[in-house]
C-alpha positions as CSV (number, residue, x, y, z in Angstrom):
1,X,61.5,24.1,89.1
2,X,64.6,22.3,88.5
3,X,65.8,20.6,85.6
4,X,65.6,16.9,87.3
5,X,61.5,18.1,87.9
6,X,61.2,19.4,84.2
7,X,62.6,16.4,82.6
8,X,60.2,14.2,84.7
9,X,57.5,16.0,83.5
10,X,58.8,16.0,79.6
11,X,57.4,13.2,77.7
12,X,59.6,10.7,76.1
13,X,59.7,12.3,72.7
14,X,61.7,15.9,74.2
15,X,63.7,13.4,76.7
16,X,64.7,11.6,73.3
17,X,65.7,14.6,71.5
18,X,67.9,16.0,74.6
19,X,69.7,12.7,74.8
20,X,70.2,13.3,71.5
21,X,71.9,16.3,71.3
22,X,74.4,15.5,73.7
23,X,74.8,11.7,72.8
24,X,73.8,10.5,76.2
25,X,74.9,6.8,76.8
26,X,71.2,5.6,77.8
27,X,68.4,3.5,76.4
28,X,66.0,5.8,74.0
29,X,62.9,3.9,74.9
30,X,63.1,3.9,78.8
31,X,61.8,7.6,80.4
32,X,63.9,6.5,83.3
33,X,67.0,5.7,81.4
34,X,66.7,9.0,79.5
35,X,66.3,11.1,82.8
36,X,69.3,9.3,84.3
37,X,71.6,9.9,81.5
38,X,70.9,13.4,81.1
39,X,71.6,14.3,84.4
40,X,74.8,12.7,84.3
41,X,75.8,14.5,81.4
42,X,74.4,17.7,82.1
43,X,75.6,17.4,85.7
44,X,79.4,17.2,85.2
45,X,80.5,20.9,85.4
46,X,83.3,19.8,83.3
47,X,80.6,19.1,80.4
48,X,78.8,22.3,81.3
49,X,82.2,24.5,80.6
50,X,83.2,22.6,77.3
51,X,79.3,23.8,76.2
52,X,79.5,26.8,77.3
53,X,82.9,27.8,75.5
54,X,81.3,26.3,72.1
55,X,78.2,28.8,72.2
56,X,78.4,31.9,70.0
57,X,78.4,34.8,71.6
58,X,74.4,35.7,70.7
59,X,73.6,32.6,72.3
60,X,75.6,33.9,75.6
61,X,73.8,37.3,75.5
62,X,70.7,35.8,75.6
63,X,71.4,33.2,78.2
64,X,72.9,35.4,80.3
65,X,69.2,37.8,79.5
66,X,67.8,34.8,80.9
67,X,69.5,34.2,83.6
68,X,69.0,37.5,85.3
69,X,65.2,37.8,84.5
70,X,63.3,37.4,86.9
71,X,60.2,35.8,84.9
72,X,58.9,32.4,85.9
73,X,57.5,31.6,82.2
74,X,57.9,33.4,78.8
75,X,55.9,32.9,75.6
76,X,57.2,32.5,72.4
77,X,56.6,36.1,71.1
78,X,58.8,37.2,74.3
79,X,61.7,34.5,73.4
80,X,61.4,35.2,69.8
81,X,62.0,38.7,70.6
82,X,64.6,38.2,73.6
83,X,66.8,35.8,70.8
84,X,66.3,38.5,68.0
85,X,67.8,41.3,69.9
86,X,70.6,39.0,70.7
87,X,71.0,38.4,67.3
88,X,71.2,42.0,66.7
89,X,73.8,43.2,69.2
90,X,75.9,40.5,67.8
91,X,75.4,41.7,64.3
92,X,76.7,44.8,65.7
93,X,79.8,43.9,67.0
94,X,81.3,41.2,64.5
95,X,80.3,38.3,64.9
96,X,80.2,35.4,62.7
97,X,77.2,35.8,60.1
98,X,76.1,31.6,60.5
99,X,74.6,32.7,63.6
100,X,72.4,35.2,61.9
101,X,70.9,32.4,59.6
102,X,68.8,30.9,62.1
103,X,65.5,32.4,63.1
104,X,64.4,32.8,66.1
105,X,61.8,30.3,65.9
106,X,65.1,28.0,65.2
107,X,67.0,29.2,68.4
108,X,64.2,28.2,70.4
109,X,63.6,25.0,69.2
110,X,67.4,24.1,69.2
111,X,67.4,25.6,73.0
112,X,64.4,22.6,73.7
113,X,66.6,20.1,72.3
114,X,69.7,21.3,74.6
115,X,67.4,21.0,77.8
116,X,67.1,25.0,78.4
117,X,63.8,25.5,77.3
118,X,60.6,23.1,78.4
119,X,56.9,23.9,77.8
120,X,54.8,24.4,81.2
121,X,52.9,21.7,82.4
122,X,49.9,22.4,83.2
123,X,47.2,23.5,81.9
124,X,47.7,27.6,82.1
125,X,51.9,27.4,81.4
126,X,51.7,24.8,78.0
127,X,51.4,27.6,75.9
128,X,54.8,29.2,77.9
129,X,58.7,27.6,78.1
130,X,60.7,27.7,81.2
131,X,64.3,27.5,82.2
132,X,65.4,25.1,85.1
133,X,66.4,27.2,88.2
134,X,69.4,25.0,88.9
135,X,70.7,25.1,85.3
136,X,70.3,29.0,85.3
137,X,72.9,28.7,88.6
138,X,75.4,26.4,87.3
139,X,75.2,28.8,83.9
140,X,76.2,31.7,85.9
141,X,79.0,29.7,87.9
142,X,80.7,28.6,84.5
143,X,79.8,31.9,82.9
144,X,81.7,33.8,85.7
145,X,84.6,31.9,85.9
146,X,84.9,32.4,82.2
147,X,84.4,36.2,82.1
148,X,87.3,36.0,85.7
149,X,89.8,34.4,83.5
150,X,90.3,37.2,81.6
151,X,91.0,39.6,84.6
152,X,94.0,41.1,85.4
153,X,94.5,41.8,89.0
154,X,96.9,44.2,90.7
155,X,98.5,45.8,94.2
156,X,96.6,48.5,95.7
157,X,96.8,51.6,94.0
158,X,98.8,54.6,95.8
159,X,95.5,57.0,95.4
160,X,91.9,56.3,94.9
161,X,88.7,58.1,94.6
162,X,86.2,56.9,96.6
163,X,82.6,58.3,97.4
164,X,80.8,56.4,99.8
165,X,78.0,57.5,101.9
166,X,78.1,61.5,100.0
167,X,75.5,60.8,97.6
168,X,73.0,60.4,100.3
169,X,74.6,63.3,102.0
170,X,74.1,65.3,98.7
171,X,70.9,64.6,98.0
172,X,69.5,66.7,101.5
173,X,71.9,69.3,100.7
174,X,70.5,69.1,97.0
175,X,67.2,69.4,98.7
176,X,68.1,72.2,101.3
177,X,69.3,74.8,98.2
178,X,66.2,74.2,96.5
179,X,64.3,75.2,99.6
180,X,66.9,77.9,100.2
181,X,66.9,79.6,96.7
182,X,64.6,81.3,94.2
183,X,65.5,79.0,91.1
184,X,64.8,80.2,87.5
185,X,64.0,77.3,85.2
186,X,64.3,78.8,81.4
187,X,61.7,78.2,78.2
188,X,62.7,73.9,78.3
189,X,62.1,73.5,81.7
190,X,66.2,73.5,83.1
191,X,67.6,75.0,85.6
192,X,70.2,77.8,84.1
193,X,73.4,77.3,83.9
194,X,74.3,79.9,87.0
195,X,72.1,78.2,89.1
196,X,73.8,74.4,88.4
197,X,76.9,75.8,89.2
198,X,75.8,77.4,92.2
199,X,73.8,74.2,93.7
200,X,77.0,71.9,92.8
201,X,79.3,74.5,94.8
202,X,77.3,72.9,97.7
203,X,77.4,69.2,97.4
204,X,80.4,67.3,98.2
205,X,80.7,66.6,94.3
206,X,81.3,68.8,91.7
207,X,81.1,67.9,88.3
208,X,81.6,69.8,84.8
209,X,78.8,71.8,83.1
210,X,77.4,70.1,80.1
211,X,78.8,71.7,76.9
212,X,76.0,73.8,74.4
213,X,75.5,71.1,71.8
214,X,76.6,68.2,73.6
215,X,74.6,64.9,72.1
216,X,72.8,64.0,75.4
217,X,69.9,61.6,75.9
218,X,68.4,58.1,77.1
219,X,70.1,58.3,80.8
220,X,67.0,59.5,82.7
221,X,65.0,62.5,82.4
222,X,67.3,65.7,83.0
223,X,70.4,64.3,81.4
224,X,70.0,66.2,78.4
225,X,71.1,69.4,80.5
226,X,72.4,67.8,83.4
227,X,76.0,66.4,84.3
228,X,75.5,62.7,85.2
229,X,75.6,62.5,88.8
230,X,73.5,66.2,89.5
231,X,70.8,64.8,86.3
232,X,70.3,61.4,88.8
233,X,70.0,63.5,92.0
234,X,67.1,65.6,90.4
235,X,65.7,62.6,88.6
236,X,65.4,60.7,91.9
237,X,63.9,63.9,94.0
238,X,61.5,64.5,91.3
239,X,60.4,61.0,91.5
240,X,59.9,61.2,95.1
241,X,57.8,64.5,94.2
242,X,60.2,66.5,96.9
243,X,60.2,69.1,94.0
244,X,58.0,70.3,91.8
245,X,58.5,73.0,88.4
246,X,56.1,75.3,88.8
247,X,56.2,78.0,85.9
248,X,59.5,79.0,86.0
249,X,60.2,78.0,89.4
250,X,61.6,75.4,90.5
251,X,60.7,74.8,94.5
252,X,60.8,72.2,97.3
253,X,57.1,70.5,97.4
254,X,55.3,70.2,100.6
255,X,56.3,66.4,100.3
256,X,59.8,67.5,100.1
257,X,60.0,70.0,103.0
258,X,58.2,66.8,105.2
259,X,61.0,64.6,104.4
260,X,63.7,67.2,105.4
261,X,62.0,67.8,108.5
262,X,61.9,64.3,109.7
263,X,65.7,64.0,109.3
264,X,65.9,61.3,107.9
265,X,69.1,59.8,105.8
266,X,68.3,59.0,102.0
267,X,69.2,55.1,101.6
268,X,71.9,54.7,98.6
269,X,70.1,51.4,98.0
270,X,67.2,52.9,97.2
271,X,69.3,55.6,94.8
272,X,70.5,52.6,93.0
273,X,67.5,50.6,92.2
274,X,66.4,53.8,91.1
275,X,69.5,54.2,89.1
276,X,69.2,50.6,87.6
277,X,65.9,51.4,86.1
278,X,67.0,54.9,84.9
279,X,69.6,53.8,82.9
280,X,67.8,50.8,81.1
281,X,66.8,51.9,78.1
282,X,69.8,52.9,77.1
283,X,71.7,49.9,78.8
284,X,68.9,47.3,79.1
285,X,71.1,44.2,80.5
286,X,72.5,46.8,83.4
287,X,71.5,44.8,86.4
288,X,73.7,41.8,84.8
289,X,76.7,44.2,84.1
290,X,77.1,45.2,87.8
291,X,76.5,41.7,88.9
292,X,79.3,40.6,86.8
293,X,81.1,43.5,88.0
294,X,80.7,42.4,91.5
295,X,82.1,39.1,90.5
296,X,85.1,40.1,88.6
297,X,86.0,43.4,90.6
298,X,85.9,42.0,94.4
299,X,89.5,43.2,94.3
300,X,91.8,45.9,92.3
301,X,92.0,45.0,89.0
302,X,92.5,46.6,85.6
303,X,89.7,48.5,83.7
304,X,91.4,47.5,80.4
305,X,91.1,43.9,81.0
306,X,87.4,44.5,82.6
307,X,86.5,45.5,79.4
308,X,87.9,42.9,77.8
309,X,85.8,40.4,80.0
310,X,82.7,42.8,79.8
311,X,82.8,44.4,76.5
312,X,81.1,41.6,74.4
313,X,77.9,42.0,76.6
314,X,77.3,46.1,76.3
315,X,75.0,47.0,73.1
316,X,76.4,50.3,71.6
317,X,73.9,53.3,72.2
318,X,73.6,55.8,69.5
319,X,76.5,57.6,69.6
320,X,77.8,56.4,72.8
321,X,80.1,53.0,72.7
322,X,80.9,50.0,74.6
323,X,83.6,51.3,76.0
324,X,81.7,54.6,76.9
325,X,79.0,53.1,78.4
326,X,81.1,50.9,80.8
327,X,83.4,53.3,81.9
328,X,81.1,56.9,81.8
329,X,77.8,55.1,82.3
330,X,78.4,52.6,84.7
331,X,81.6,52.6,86.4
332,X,81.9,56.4,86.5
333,X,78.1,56.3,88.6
334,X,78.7,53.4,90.6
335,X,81.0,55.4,92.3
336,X,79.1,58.5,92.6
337,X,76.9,55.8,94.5
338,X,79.8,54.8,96.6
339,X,79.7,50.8,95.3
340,X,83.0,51.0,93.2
341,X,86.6,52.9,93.9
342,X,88.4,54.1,91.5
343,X,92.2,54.9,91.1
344,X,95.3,54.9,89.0
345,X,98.2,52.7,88.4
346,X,101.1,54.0,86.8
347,X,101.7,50.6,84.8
348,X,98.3,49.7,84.9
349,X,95.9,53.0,84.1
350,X,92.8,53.2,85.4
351,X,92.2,50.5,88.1
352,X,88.6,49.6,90.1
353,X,87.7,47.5,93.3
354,X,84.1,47.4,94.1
355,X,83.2,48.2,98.0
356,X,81.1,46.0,100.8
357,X,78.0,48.2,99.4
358,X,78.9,47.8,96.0
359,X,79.4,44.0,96.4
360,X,76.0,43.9,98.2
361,X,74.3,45.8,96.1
362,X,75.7,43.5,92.9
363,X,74.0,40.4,94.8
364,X,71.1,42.2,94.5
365,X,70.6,42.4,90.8
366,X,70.3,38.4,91.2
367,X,66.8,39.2,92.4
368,X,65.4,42.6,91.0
369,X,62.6,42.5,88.9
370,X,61.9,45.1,85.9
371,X,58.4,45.2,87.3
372,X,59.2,46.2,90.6
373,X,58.3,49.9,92.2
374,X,62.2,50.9,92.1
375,X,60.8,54.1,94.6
376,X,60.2,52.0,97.1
């Protein structure tokens, strides 16, 4: 529903109280004049950017939470709780402590009298808020262009790495040394170190061993002994029960040995839904982060000034940072997935350009669910 829809259904009191808080030149004791008014202010982008760059930045985490969630209705507990943990990854990196004096329960009625929040109306949504589709859009817009202006784009790099298409290709050979091989798993349930090696030796990919003691967990279930990209491979067959640990085995299922024999290619879309609910624990607005991404990345530009953009949004994870996360836990895999290249300026440093797949694949966070089968 729309915000022209909402406010027709909002009864003069709310109407009154919007008005209010953006001094909208209209008569507080017509409904009509109130709707009118509010549209005009609220429809003038140029309005819509001056509010925008006046909103802390916990208020901008959790619109931006809202925007890409893909929940018709939410109920106060779930608001309460979406605003709080705003609140928290702002305490965490610096920001001004008036934001942390209002509650919750004072966000959300402030967010009612700004026209982002309205009560259902009928009978089974009163006790639920919405947001107006069209407001979440034009948020976004205005939101993007801010996070572009801090871009820094460049010339093509003279060498980039780029891995499209060989993480499907990897995942049958993955598939084919498992059938192919007696694998010893030790006392935890990993595959020894010998035998990582050896299976990496056959992909297109190679990646270094995890060092004994390493700090290593949150990013999916084999990460603690995995590297990244070989952890999300396994993760993603074991899923699909194409292999199974049995004692101190670990073989290709009957499921598994089906698949290979039909031939059939693994789709890197499915790898990255996967991947995008893999990774959210640990980095729970991901789906947002590779939209923006998309947005800001749709030619070379600078990781450095990425980050700059980006960096505000990205909650800290134990022991891994910001910066970490963006550049190890999502850059670093989006181009194991083939959606991102990445190469090196000799002015610049590290530069990225997301590909066709990758831009596709950041539209596509617009409309994924958390409750969605990401298997399938």
């Amino acid at each position: 529903m729309n915000l022209a829809d909402m406010l027709t259904y909002a009864d003069i009191g709310q109407l009154s109280n919007i008005a209010n808080y953006y001094d909208c030149d209209c008569k507080r004791n017509s409904k009509h004049d109130l709707i009118q008014g509010i549209l005009i202010k609220l429809g003038r982008r140029d309005f819509l950017e001056e509010q925008v760059a006046t909103l802390s930045e916990s208020d901008l985490r959790f619109l931006n939470n809202i925007v890409f969630d893909a929940r018709s209705g939410y109920s106060l507990e779930e608001l309460t709780a979406m605003i709080r943990h705003a609140s928290e990854e702002a305490a965490e990196q610096k920001e001004a402590k008036l934001a942390k004096a209002e509650s919750p329960r004072e966000a959300v009625a402030r967010y009612r009298r700004s026209g982002w929040l309205f009560n259902g109306f009928t009978h089974s949504t009163k006790y639920t808020f919405q947001v107006p589709s069209d407001l979440k859009h034009r948020f976004r817009d205005v939101l993007g262009a801010k996070l572009q202006d801090r871009i820094e784009h460049v010339s093509d790099p003279n060498v980039y790495r780029d891995e499209q298409g060989l993480v499907s290709a990897d995942m049958l050979l993955f598939l084919k040394y498992v059938e192919g091989h007696e694998i010893e798993l030790n006392a935890e349930g990993f595959m020894y170190r010998r035998y990582q090696q050896q299976m990496m030796s056959s992909l297109h990919i190679t990646e270094q061993l995890i060092s004994k003691g390493t700090w290593r967990f949150g990013y999916g279930r084999s990460c603690k002994e995995y590297p990244d990209r070989l952890a999300l491979l396994y993760d993603y067959a074991y899923a699909r029960q194409w292999i199974r640990e049995t004692g101190n085995r670990l073989v290709l299922s009957e499921r598994g040995k089906q698949f290979l024999d039909e031939g059939i290619e693994v789709s890197v879309i499915h790898i990255f839904r996967f991947w995008l609910r893999l990774y959210k624990g640990a980095v729970p607005n991901l789906s947002s982060l590779v939209y923006w991404i998309g947005r800001c990345a749709q030619d070379w530009v600078t990781m450095a000034s990425l980050y700059e953009s980006l960096g505000w949004l990205i909650r800290p994870f134990y022991y891994d940072t910001p910066q970490t996360i963006l550049d190890q836990r999502v850059i670093r895999m989006l181009m194991h997935l083939g959606m991102l290249r990445i190469g090196e300026s000799e002015q610049y440093g590290m530069v990225i350009r997301m590909t066709a797949l990758g831009l596709k694949a950041a539209e596509m966070c617009l409309h994924i669910s958390d409750s969605e089968d990401l298997l399938h």
